[in-house]
DRENDO-1510 file (C-alpha; in Angstrom, 1 decimal, always signed):
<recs>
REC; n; res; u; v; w
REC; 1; UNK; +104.6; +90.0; +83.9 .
REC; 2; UNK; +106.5; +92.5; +84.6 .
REC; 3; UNK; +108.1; +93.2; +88.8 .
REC; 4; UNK; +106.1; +95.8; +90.5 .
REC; 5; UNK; +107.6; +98.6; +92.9 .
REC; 6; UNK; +105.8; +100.6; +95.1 .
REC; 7; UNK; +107.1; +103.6; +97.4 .
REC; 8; UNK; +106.1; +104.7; +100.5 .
REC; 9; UNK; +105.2; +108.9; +100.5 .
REC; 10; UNK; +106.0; +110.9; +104.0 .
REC; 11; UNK; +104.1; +113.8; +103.3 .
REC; 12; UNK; +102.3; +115.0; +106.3 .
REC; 13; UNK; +104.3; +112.5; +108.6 .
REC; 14; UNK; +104.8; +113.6; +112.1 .
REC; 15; UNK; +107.5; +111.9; +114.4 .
REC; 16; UNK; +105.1; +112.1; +117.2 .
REC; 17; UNK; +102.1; +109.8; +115.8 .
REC; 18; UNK; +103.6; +106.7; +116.5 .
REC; 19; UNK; +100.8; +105.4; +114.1 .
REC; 20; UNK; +103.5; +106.8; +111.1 .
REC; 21; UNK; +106.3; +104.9; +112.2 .
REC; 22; UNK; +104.7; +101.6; +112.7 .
REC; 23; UNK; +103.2; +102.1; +109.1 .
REC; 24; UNK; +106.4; +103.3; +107.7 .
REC; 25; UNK; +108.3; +100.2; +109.4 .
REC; 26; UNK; +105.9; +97.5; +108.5 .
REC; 27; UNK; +106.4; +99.0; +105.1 .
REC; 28; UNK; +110.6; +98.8; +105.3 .
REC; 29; UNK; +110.0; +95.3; +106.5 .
REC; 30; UNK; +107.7; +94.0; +103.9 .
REC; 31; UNK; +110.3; +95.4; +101.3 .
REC; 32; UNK; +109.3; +98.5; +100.7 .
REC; 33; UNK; +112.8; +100.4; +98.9 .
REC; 34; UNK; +111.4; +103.6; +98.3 .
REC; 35; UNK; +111.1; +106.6; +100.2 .
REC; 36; UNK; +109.8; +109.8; +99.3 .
REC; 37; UNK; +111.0; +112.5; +101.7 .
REC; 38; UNK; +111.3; +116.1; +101.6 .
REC; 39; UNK; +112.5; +119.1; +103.9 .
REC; 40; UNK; +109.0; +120.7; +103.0 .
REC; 41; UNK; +107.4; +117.4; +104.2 .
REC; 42; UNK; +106.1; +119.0; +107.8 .
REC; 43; UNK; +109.0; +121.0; +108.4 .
REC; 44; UNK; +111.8; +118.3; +108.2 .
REC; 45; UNK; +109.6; +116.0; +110.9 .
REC; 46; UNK; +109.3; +113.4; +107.8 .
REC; 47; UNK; +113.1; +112.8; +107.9 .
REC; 48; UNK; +113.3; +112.7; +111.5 .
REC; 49; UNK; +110.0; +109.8; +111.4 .
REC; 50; UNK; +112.1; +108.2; +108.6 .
REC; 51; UNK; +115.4; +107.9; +110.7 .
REC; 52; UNK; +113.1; +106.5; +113.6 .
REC; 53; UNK; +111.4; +104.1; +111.9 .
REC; 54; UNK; +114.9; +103.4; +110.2 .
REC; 55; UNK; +116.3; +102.8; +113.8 .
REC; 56; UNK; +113.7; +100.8; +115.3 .
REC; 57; UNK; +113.9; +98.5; +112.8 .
REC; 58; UNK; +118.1; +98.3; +112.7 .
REC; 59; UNK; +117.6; +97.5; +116.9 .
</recs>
Protein backbone atom coordinates (compact mmCIF):
# COMPACT_ATOMS: atom_id res chain seq x y z
CA UNK A 1 0.00 0.00 0.00
CA UNK A 2 1.14 2.93 -0.81
CA UNK A 3 1.69 6.26 2.15
CA UNK A 4 -1.03 8.68 1.91
CA UNK A 5 -0.56 12.61 2.23
CA UNK A 6 -3.19 14.92 2.79
CA UNK A 7 -2.96 18.94 2.83
CA UNK A 8 -4.75 21.29 4.60
CA UNK A 9 -6.43 24.21 2.07
CA UNK A 10 -6.67 28.06 3.74
CA UNK A 11 -8.91 29.39 1.42
CA UNK A 12 -11.56 31.54 2.93
CA UNK A 13 -9.54 31.42 6.41
CA UNK A 14 -9.94 34.36 8.54
CA UNK A 15 -7.52 35.05 11.55
CA UNK A 16 -10.35 36.17 13.55
CA UNK A 17 -12.60 32.78 13.68
CA UNK A 18 -10.68 31.16 16.17
CA UNK A 19 -12.63 28.02 14.93
CA UNK A 20 -9.72 28.20 11.78
CA UNK A 21 -6.84 28.07 13.93
CA UNK A 22 -7.88 25.42 16.20
CA UNK A 23 -8.73 23.27 12.96
CA UNK A 24 -5.57 24.33 11.26
CA UNK A 25 -3.44 23.36 14.55
CA UNK A 26 -5.10 20.12 15.28
CA UNK A 27 -4.26 19.48 11.70
CA UNK A 28 -0.18 20.62 12.22
CA UNK A 29 -0.35 18.42 15.19
CA UNK A 30 -1.76 15.28 13.86
CA UNK A 31 1.00 15.60 10.96
CA UNK A 32 -0.48 17.46 8.60
CA UNK A 33 2.91 18.83 6.15
CA UNK A 34 0.99 20.55 3.75
CA UNK A 35 -0.24 23.91 3.48
CA UNK A 36 -1.91 25.58 0.77
CA UNK A 37 -1.78 29.30 1.15
CA UNK A 38 -2.13 32.21 -1.12
CA UNK A 39 -2.06 36.09 -0.97
CA UNK A 40 -5.59 35.94 -2.76
CA UNK A 41 -6.68 33.61 0.06
CA UNK A 42 -8.94 36.50 2.00
CA UNK A 43 -6.61 39.20 1.35
CA UNK A 44 -3.36 37.80 2.91
CA UNK A 45 -5.57 36.91 6.40
CA UNK A 46 -4.73 33.01 5.40
CA UNK A 47 -1.05 33.63 6.04
CA UNK A 48 -1.53 35.63 8.94
CA UNK A 49 -4.07 32.48 10.43
CA UNK A 50 -1.19 30.23 9.27
CA UNK A 51 1.60 32.02 11.26
CA UNK A 52 -0.94 31.98 14.40
CA UNK A 53 -1.72 28.70 14.34
CA UNK A 54 2.09 28.11 13.58
CA UNK A 55 2.80 30.09 16.81
CA UNK A 56 0.50 28.64 19.14
CA UNK A 57 1.61 25.50 18.52
CA UNK A 58 5.69 26.45 18.74
CA UNK A 59 4.57 28.04 22.58
Amino acid sequence: MKDLYFGFGTYRIRVKNPKYIEALTYALERGIRLVDISTNYAGGDAERAVALALTTRCH
